[in-house]
C-alpha positions as CSV (number, residue, x, y, z in Angstrom):
1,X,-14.3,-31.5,23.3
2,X,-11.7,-28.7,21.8
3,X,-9.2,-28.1,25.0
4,X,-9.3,-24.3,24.2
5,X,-6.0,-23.2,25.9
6,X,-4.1,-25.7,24.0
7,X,-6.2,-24.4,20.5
8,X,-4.6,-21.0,22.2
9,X,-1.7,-21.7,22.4
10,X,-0.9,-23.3,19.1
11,X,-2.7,-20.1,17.4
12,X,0.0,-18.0,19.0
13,X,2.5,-20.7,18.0
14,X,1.3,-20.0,14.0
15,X,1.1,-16.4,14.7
16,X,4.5,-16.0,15.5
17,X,5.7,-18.4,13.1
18,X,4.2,-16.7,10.7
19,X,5.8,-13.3,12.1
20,X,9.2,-14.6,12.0
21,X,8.7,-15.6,8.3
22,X,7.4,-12.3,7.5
23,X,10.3,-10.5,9.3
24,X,13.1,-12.8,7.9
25,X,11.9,-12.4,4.5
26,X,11.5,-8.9,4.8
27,X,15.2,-8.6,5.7
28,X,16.7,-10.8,3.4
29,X,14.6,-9.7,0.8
30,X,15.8,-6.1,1.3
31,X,19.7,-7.2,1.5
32,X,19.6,-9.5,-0.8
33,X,17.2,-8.8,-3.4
34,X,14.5,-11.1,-4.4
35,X,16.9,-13.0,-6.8
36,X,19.7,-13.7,-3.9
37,X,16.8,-14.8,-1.6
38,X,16.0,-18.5,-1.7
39,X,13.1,-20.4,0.5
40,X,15.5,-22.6,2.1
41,X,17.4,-19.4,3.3
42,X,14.1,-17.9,4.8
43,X,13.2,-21.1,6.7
44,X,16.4,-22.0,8.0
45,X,17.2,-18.1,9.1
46,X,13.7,-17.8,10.6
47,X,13.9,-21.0,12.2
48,X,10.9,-23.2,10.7
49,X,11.0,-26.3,8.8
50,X,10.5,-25.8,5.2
51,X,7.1,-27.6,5.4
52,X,6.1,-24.8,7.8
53,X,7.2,-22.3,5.9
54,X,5.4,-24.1,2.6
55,X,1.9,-23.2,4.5
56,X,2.1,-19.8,4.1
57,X,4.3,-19.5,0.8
58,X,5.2,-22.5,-2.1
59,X,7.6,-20.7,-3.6
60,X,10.0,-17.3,-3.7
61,X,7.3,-15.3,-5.7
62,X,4.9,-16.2,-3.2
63,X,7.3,-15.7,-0.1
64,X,7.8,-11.8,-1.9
65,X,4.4,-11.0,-2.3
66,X,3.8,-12.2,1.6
67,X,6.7,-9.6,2.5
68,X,5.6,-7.1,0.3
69,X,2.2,-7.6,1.5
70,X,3.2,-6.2,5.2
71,X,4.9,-3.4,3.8
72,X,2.4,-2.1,1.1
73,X,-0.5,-2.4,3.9
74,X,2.1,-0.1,5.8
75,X,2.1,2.3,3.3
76,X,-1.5,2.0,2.5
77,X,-2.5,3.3,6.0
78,X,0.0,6.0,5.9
79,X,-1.5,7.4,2.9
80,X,-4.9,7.2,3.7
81,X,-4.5,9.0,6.7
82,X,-2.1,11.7,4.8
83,X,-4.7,11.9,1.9
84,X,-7.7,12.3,4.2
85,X,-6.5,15.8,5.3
86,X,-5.6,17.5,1.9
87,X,-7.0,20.8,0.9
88,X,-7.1,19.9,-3.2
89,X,-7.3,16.8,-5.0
90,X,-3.7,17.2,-6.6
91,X,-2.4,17.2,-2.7
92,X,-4.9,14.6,-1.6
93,X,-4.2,11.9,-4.8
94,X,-0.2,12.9,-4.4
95,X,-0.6,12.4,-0.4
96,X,-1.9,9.0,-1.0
97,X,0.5,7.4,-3.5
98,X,3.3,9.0,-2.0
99,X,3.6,6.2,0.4
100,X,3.2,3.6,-2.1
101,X,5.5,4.6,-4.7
102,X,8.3,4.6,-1.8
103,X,7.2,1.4,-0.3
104,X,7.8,-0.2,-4.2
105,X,10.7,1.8,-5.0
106,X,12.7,1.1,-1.8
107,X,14.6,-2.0,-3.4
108,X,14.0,-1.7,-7.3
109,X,14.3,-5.2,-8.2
110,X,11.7,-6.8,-5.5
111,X,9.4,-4.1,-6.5
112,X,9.2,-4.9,-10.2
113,X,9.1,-8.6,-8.9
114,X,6.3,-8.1,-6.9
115,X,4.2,-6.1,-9.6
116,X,4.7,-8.9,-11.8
117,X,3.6,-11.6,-9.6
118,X,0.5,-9.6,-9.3
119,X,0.1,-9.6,-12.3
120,X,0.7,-12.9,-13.3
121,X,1.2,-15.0,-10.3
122,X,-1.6,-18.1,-9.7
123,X,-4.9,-16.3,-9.2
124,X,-6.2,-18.7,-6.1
125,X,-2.8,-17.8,-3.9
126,X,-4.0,-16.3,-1.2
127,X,-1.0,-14.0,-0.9
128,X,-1.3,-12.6,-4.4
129,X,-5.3,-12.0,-3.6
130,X,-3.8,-10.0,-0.4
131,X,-2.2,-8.4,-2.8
132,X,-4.6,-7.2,-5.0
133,X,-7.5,-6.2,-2.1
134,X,-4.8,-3.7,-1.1
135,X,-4.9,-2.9,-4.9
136,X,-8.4,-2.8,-4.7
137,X,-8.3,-0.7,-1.6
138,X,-5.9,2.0,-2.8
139,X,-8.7,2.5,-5.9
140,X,-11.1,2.8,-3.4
141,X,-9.6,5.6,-1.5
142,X,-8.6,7.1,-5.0
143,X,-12.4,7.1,-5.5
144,X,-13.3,8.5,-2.6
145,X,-10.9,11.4,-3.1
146,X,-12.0,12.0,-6.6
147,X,-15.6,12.1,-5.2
148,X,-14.7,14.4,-2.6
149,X,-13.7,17.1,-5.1
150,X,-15.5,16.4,-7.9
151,X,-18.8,16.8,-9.2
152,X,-19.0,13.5,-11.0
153,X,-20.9,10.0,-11.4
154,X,-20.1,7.2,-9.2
155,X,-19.2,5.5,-12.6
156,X,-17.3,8.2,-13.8
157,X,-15.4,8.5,-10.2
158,X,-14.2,4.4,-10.7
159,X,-12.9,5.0,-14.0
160,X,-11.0,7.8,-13.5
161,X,-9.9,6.0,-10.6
162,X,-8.8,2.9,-12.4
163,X,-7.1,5.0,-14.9
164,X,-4.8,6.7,-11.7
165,X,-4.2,3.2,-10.7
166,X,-3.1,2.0,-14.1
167,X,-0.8,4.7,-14.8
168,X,0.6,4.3,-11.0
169,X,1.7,0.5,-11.7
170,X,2.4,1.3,-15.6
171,X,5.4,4.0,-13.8
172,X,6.2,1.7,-11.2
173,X,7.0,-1.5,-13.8
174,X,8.4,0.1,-16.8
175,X,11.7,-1.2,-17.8
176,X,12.2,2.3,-18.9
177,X,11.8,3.9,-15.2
178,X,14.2,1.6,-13.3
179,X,16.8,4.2,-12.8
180,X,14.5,7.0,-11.6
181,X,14.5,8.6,-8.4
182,X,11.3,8.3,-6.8
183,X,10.8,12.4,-6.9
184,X,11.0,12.1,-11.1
185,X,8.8,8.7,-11.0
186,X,6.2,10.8,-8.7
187,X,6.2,13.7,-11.0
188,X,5.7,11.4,-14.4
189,X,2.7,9.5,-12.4
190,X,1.1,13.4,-11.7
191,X,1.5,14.7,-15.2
192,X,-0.2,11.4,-16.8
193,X,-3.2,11.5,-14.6
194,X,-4.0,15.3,-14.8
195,X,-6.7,14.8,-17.0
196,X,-8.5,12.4,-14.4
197,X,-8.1,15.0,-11.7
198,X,-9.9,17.4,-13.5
199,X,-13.5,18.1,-14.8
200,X,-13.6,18.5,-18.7
C-alpha cells in the first residue's frame, strides 16, 4: 500500500529540486553565457548531486533548453494575451512575437544556442520536445490570428503561419543579425512576412 503523504512529500521534494535547477541555471546562464556555464556549476550552486541534476538534463545543451524553456513559456503567455486584443493583424502578429524575440535576444549567445539545439538537439529529449510544443504553440496562435483577419483556408492559414514562424527563427539565428538591436531584428521579421499578412 503507497503511504500517500510520504509519495507527497517526495513530489514536492522533486518539485523544488527541479525549481532550484531551473532558477540556478537561469542565473548562471544569464551571467555567464551558455559557454561559461558548466553542469557541475549548476548542481553544486543549486545544491543537488549531479545524478539529480542528470534526471532532468544530461548535458549543458539540455540544461539550456530546460532554462530557456521557463522563459520562452513566459514570453509565450505574454504575447498571447497582448495579441488577443489587437485591432489589425500587423498589431496582433507584432503583439505576439514581441515577447519572443526579447525573451531570445536578452543574452545573444544562449539564444542562438538554444535555437540550435532545437534544431538539432536529440529528438526523444524531453526538454527539446518542450521546446518545440511551445514552437508549435506560438504557430498556433499565429494561426489563429491570421484566421481572425483573414478570409482564408484553414490550409492556407498554417502555411502562412509556418512561413511567419520560419522567417521569425531564420532572424533570430542568423550569424548576420547578432549585433542587431531587437527594435531592427523586429522590423526585418515584419517586412519579410508582409506578404503572409496580407490577401493576394
Amino acid at each position: 500500500m503507497i503511504n500517500s503523504a510520504a509519495f507527497g512529500k517526495r513530489e514536492r521534494n522533486k518539485s523544488e529540486k527541479l525549481a532550484r535547477i531551473i532558477s540556478v541555471s537561469r542565473s548562471l546562464l544569464e551571467s555567464a553565457g551558455e559557454s561559461g556555464v558548466t553542469t557541475a556549476q549548476v548542481a553544486k550552486s543549486a545544491g543537488v548531486a549531479a545524478g539529480t541534476l542528470f534526471l532532468y538534463a544530461k548535458n549543458k545543451g539540455e540544461l539550456l533548453l530546460l532554462a530557456q524553456n521557463a522563459d520562452y513559456r513566459l514570453a509565450l503567455h505574454e504575447g498571447i494575451q497582448q495579441s488577443d486584443g489587437a485591432s489589425s493583424l500587423n498589431e496582433a502578429v507584432q503583439a505576439l512575437w514581441d515577447p519572443i524575440f526579447r525573451c531570445n535576444r536578452k543574452h545573444v549567445e544562449n539564444g542562438r544556442a538554444y535555437l540550435r539545439e532545437v534544431m538539432f538537439g536529440d529528438p526523444e529529449e524531453p526538454n527539446r520536445a518542450e521546446a518545440l510544443s511551445l514552437m508549435a504553440a506560438t504557430g498556433a496562435q499565429t494561426e489563429k490570428l491570421l484566421r481572425e483577419f483573414l478570409t482564408v483556408s484553414l490550409d492556407e492559414a498554417a502555411e502562412r503561419a509556418q512561413n511567419v514562424s520560419a522567417s521569425a527563427y531564420v532572424v533570430l539565428s542568423s550569424p548576420l543579425t547578432v549585433k542587431f538591436a531587437i527594435e531592427d531584428l523586429l522590423q526585418m521579421f515584419l517586412a519579410q512576412i508582409q506578404p503572409s499578412l496580407r490577401l493576394t
